[in-house]
C-alpha positions in Angstrom: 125.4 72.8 112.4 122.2 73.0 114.2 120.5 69.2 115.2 118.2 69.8 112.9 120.7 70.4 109.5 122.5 67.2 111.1 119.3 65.4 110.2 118.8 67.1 106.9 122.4 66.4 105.8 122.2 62.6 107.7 118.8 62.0 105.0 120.7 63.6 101.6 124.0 61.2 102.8 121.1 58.2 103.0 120.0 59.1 99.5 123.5 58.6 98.4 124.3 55.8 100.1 120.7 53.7 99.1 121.3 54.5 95.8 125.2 53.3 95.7 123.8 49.8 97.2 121.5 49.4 94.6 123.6 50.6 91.7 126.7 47.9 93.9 128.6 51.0 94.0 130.7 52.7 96.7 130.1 51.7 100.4 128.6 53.5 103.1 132.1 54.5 104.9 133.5 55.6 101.8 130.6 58.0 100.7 130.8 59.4 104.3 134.3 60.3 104.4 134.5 61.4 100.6 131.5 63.6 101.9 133.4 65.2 105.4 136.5 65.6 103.3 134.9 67.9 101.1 132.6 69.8 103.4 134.8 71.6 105.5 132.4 73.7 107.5 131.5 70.0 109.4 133.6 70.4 112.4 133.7 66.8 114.7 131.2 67.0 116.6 128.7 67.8 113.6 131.4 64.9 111.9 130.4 62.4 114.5 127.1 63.1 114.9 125.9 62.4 111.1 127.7 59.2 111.4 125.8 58.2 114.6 122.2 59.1 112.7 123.3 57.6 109.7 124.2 54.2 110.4 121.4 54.2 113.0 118.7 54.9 110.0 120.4 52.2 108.3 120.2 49.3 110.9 116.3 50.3 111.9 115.5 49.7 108.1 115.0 46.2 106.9 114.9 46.1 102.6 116.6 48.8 101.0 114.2 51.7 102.1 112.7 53.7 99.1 114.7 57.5 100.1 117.2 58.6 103.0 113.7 60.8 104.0 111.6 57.4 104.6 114.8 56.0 106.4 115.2 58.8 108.7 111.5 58.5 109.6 111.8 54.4 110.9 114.4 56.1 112.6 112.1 58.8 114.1 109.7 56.1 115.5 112.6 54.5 117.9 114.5 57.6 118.6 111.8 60.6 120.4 114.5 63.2 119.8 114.8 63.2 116.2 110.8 63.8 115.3 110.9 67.3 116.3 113.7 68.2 114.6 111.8 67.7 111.4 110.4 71.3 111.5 111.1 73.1 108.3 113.7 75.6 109.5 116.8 76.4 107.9 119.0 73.4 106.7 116.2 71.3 108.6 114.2 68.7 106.9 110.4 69.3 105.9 108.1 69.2 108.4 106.2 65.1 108.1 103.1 64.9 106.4 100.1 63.0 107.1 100.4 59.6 105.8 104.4 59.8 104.8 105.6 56.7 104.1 108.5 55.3 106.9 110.4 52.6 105.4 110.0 49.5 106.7 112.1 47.5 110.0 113.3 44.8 110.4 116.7 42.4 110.0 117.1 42.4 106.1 114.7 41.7 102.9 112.2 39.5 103.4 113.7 36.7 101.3 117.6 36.8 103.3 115.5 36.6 106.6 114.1 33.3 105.2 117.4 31.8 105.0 119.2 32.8 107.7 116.2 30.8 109.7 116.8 28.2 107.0 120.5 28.3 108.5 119.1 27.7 112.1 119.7 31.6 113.3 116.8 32.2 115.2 115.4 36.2 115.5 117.8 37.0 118.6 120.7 35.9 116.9 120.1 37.7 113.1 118.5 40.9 115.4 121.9 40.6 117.3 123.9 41.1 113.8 122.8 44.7 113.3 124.4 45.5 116.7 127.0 47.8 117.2 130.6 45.7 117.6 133.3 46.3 120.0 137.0 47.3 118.7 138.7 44.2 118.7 142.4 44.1 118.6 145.0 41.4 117.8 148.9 41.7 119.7 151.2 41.2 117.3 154.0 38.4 119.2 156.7 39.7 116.6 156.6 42.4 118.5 155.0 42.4 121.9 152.8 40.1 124.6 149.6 40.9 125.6 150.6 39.5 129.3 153.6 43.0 129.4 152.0 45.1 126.8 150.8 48.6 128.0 148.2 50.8 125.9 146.9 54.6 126.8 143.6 53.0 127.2 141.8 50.4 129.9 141.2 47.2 127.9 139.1 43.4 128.7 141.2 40.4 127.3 139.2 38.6 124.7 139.3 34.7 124.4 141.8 34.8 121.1 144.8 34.0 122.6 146.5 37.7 121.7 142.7 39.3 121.2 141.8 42.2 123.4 139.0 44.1 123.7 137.9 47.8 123.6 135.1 50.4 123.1 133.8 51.4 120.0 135.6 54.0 118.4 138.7 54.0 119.8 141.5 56.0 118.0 143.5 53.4 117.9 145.6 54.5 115.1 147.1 57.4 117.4 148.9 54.9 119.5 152.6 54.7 119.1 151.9 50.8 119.9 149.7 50.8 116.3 151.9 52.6 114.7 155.1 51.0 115.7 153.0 47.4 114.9 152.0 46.2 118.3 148.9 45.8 117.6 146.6 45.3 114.7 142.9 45.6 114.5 140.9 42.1 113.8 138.0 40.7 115.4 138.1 38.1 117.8 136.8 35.9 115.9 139.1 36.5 112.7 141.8 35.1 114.9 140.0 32.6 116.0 139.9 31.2 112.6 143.7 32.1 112.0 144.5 29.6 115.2 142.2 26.8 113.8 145.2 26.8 110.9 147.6 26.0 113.3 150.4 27.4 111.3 153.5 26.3 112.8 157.0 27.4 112.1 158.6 26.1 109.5 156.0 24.8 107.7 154.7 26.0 103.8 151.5 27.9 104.6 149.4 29.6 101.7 146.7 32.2 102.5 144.7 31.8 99.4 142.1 34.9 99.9 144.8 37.1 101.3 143.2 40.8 100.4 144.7 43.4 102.7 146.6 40.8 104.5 144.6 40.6 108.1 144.6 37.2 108.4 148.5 37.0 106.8 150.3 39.2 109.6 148.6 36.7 112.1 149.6 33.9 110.1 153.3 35.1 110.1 153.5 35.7 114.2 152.1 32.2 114.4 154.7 31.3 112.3 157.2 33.1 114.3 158.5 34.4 110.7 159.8 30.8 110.1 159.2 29.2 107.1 157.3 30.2 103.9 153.7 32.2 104.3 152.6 32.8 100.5 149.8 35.6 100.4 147.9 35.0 97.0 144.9 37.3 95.6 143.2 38.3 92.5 142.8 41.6 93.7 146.0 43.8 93.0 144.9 47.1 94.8 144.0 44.7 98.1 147.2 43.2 98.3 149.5 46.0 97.2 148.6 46.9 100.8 149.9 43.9 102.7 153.8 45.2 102.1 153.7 48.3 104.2 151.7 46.5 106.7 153.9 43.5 106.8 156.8 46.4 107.1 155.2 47.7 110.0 154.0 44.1 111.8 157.8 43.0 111.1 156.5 40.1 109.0 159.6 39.2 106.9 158.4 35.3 105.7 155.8 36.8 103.4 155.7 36.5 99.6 152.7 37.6 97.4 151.3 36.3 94.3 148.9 38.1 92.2 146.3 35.9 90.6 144.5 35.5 87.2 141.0 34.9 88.5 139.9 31.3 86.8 143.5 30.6 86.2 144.6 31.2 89.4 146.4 27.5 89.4 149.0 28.8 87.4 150.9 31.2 89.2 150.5 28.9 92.1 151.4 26.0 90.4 155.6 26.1 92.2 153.5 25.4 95.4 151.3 22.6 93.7 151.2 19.3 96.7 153.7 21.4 99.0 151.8 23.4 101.5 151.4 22.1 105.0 148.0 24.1 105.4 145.9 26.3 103.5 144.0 29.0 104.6 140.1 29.7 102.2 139.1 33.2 103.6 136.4 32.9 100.9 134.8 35.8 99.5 130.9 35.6 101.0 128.1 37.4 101.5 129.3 39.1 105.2 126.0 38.4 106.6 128.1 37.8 109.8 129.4 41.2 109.2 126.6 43.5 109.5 127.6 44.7 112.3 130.6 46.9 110.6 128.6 47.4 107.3 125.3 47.1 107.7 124.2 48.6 104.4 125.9 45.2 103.1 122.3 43.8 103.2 121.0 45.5 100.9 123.7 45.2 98.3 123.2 41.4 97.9 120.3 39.5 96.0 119.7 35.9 95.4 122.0 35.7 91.9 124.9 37.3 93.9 124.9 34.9 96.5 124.7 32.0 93.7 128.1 33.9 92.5 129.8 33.6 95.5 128.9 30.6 96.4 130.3 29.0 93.2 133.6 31.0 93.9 133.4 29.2 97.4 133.4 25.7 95.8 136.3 26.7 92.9 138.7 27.9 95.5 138.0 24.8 97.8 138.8 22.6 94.9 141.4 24.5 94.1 143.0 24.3 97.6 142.8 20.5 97.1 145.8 20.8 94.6 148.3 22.8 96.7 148.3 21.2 100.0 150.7 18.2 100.6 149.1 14.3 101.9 148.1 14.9 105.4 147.9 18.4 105.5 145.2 20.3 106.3 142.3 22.9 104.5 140.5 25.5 106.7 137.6 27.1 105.3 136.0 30.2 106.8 133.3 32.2 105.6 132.2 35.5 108.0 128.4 34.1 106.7 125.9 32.4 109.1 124.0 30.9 106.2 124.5 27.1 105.4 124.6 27.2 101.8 127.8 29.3 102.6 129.1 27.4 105.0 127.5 23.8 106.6 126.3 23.0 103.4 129.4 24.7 101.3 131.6 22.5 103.6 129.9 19.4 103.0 129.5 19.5 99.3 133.5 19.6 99.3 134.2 16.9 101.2 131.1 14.9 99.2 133.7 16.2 96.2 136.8 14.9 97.8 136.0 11.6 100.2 140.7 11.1 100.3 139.6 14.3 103.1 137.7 13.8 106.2 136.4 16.8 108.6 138.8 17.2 111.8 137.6 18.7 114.6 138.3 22.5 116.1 139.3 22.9 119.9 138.3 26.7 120.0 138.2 28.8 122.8 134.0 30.1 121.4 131.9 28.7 119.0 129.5 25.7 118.8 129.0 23.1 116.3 127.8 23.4 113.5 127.5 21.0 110.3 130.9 19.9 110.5 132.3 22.8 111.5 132.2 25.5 113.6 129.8 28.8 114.2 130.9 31.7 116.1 128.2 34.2 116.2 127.7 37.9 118.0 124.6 36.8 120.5 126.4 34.1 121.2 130.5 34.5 121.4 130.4 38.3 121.0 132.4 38.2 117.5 131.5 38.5 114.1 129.5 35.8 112.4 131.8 33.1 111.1 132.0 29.6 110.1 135.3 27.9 110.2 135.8 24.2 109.1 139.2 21.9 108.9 139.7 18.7 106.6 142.6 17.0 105.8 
C-alpha cells in the first residue's frame, strides 16, 4: 500500500470505529483486527502502519469528531508528513478543501474535562492519560522469580514487587516464558492494587469483579495456591476464560461462580461472613485507561457514568455481607474521577460506620480521599484508585 492509501484506509477504519462508539458498539481493537483479518492484501508493515495513524487520530481528537476525514485532519495539523499525502491519487484521500472542517483537540468532551479537574487532575495529568503506555508485565511466583528469570528481551524492573517493564509492542506472546505461564501481562499498577489485598495463604479470598481473571492469577501466586480464591462474575464469556489461563499460570486454588446480576448474593451466599478479604475491581468508566483504549472517551456520557456508579455502591454493599469481622474490603476503580472513587469510597463507609479506612503502604501512589491515586504523569501506571476498610 502506498502512504497515501494507508491514510485513506486509516480515515474509512475512523468512520467505523466513531460510529461503533456512538452506537456503544464494538471497540477500536476489535474493528481493527476484524478489518486486517479480512483484508489480506495488508501485509505488516501496511498492518502496523494503519494502527500507528489510527490510534494517533484518535488521541489528537477531543469529543467524538464528526467523520474519520475530520479526525485525520487534527491529525494532519501535528503530524507535517501526513498533509501531503492528501492528494487525490489512487487509494489516497481527497485533496483538503478551503475551509474543511478538522475536528476538534483536546483531552475528552468538554463536560468529562470538567470533572476530572473537579477530581483534582490538573491538565498535565489528564494530557498525560492519552499517552502511549509501556508493556507492563507481572512474574508469575508459581512458576518463576523475577530476581533468576531470563526473557529474549532487555527489561527495567517496575516497583510491583514481580512487575517488570518493557517497550511498547513487544511480542510477548511468542515467548516460551508466556506461553509456558511465566509471565502474564498486567500493569503495574493492577498489581499494585492486587498487593494492597494482602492475600495470604490460607485464607478465603473472593475476587468479586473477576472478568478474565487478571487480577485472580495474581491473587492465587499471592496465595501460594493455599487456601480458597473464589472468582465470581456476571459475565459468562469473561470468565469462561480464566480456566485455561489458570491452566497455564498453574493456579489450582481457583473456583468460579457465575452470577445473576442483582441477585448476585445468592450464588454467593455458601461464602456469606467467611472471606478473609474481598477484592471490588468495579466496573468504571476507565478514564485511567485511556491510554490502551482511548476511543473509551467517547463511548461514555453523563447517564452512563450515573450507571456505573450505582453498580459501584451495590457491589460495595454487597461485599459487606461476604467478608468475615476484621477482615478487609479493597476497592479499586482504574478511574481518576472522585465520584468514582474519593467520593464512591466515602459514601460506603458513611453507609457502614462498623468499617473504618486502613491505610495502604504502596510502593507509588499518593493520597487521595481515603485512599490511594496512582496516576500515569505521576507513577507511570494506569489511573487507579485503590482504597482498604475493614
Amino acid at each position: 500500500m502506498t502512504p497515501a492509501a494507508r491514510v485513506q484506509t486509516s480515515i474509512e477504519l475512523l468512520d467505523t470505529i466513531i460510529a461503533s462508539a456512538r452506537a456503544k458498539g464494538a471497540p477500536a481493537d476489535r474493528i481493527l483486527a476484524d478489518w486486517f483479518r479480512n483484508n489480506r492484501f495488508a501485509g505488516s508493515k501496511d498492518r502496523r502502519a494503519i494502527r500507528a495513524l489510527v490510534y494517533a487520530a484518535i488521541r489528537a481528537c477531543g469529543p467524538v469528531p464528526a467523520s474519520g476525514r475530520a479526525a485525520m485532519l487534527r491529525l494532519a495539523e501535528t503530524d507535517d508528513d501526513i498533509r501531503p499525502l492528501f492528494d487525490g491519487s489512487n487509494y489516497g484521500p481527497a485533496p483538503i478543501g478551503d475551509g474543511e472542517a478538522v475536528a476538534e483537540g483536546g483531552v475528552a468532551p468538554a463536560w468529562l474535562v470538567e470533572r476530572l479537574r473537579g477530581s483534582a487532575v490538573d491538565d498535565a495529568e489528564a494530557a498525560a492519560l492519552l499517552e502511549r503506555a509501556p508493556l507492563d508485565l507481572r512474574v508469575n511466583t508459581l512458576k518463576a522469580e523475577r530476581a533468576t528469570l531470563t526473557l529474549p528481551e532487555p527489561f527495567e524492573t517496575t516497583a510491583a514487587p514481580q512487575g517488570l517493564r518493557l517497550p511498547t509492542g513487544t511480542l510477548v506472546e511468542q515467548w516460551p516464558a508466556f506461553r509456558e505461564g511465566a509471565v502474564e501481562v498486567q500493569d503495574t499498577g493492577s498489581q499494585l492494587a492486587c498487593a494492597a489485598l494482602a492475600a495470604r495463604p490460607g485464607e478465603t479470598v473472593i475476587d468479586l469483579c473477576a472478568g478474565g481473571g487478571g487480577k485472580t492469577l495474581a491473587l492465587a501466586a499471592a496465595m501460594d495456591n493455599q487456601g480458597r480464591l473464589i472468582a465470581s462474575d456476571t459475565d459468562r464469556g469473561r470468565l469462561s476464560r480464566l480456566a485455561p489461563r489458570a491452566e497455564r499460570a498453574g493456579a489450582t486454588n481457583i473456583e468460579t461462580v457465575l452470577l445473576d446480576p442483582q441477585r448476585e448474593m445468592e450464588a454467593l451466599e455458601p461464602f456469606a461472613g467467611q472471606a478473609d478479604a474481598v477484592l471490588i475491581d468495579a466496573p468504571c468508566s476507565g478514564t485511567g485507561t485511556w491510554r490502551r483504549n482511548p476511543e473509551a472517551r467517547w463511548r461514555l456520557d453523563e447517564g452512563e457514568l450515573a450507571r456505573l456508579c450505582a453498580i459501584q455502591a451495590r457491589l460495595l454493599d454487597l461485599a459487606v455481607g461476604l467478608v468475615r469481622p476484621g477482615g478487609r474490603i479493597v476497592y479499586v476503580t482504574c478511574s481518576l474521577l472522585d465520584e468514582e472513587g474519593a467520593d464512591q469510597f466515602s459514601g460506603f463507609l458513611g453507609r457502614h460506620p462498623q468499617l473504618a479506612a486502613r491505610e495502604l503502604a504502596l510502593p507509588l501512589g499518593r493520597a487521595h480521599g481515603q485512599g490511594v491515586r496512582l496516576s500515569p504523569s505521576r507513577d507511570g501506571t494506569d489511573g487507579f484508585f485503590i482504597a482498604c476498610a475493614g
